[in-house]
ZATI-563592 format. One record per residue (C-alpha): x negated, y negated, z; residue in one letter. Coordinates in steps of 0.5 Angstrom, whole numbers, plus 500, padded with zeros to 3 digits. Layout:
N
+-----+-----+-----+------+
!   X !   Y !   Z ! rest !
+-----+-----+-----+------+
!   X !   Y !   Z !    A !
...
+-----+-----+-----+------+
***
This chain:
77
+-----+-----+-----+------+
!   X !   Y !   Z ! rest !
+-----+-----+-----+------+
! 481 ! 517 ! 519 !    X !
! 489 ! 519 ! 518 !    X !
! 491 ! 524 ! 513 !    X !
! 495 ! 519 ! 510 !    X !
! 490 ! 514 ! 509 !    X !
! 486 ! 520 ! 506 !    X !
! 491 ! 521 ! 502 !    X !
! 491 ! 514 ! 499 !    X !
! 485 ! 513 ! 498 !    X !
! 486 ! 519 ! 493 !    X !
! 492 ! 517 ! 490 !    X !
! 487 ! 511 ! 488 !    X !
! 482 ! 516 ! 486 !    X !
! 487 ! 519 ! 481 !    X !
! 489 ! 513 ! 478 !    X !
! 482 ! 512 ! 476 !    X !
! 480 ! 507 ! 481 !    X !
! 472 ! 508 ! 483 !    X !
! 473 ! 506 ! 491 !    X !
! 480 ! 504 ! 495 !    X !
! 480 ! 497 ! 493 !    X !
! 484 ! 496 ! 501 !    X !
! 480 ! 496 ! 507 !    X !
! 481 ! 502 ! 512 !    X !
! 485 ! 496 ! 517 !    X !
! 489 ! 494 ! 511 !    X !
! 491 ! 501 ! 510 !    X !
! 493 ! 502 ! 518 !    X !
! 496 ! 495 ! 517 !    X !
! 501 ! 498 ! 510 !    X !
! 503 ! 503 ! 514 !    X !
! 504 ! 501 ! 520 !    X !
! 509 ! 497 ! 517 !    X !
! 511 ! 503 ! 514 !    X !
! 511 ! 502 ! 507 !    X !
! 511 ! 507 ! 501 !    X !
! 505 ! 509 ! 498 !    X !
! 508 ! 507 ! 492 !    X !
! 507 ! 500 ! 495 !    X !
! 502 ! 500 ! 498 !    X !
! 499 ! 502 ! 491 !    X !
! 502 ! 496 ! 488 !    X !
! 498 ! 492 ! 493 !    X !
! 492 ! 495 ! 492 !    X !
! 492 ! 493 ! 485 !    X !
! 494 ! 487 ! 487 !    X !
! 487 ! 486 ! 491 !    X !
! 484 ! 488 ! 485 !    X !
! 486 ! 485 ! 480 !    X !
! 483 ! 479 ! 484 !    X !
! 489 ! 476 ! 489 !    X !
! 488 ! 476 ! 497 !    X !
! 490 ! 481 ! 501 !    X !
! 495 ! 476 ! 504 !    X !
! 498 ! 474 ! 497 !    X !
! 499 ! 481 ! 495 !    X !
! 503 ! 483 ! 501 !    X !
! 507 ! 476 ! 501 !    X !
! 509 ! 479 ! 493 !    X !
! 511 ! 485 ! 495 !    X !
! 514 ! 483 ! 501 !    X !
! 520 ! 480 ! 496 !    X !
! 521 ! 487 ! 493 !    X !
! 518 ! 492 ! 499 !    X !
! 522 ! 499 ! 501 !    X !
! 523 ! 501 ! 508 !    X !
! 522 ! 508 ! 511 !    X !
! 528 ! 509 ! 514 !    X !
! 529 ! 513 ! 521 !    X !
! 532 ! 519 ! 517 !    X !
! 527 ! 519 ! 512 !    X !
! 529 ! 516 ! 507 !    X !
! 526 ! 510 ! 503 !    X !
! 531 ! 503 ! 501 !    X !
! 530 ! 497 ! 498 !    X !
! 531 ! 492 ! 504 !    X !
! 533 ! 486 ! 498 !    X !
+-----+-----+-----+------+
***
């Protein structure tokens, strides 16, 4: 397992949720494409809150932010 998928399921741990409600592969997924974790939570509370993995990320395809080749996060819309 990546340090940042560690690192994810921790933060969903911190904001109080028992388990990661997202898969180690949807995981990979979300950061292959090179989403925020802040995203990435969204999604997966999204998930948890009862929508598919594919809605959610349809949702916040309309409102993502890239991780730039310098390093900086900006919203693509």
């Amino acid at each position: 397992m990546t340090k940042r998928i560690e690192n994810l399921k921790t933060l969903f741990l911190r904001h109080g949720f028992l388990c990661c409600p997202l898969t180690n592969e949807e995981l990979d997924d979300l950061i292959t494409r090179q989403w925020s974790d802040d995203t990435i939570y969204n999604i997966g509370c999204d998930v948890h809150c009862g929508h598919s993995f594919d809605e959610a990320l349809a949702y916040a395809m309309d409102y993502d932010e890239m991780l730039f080749d310098d390093g900086w996060y900006r919203a693509t819309a």
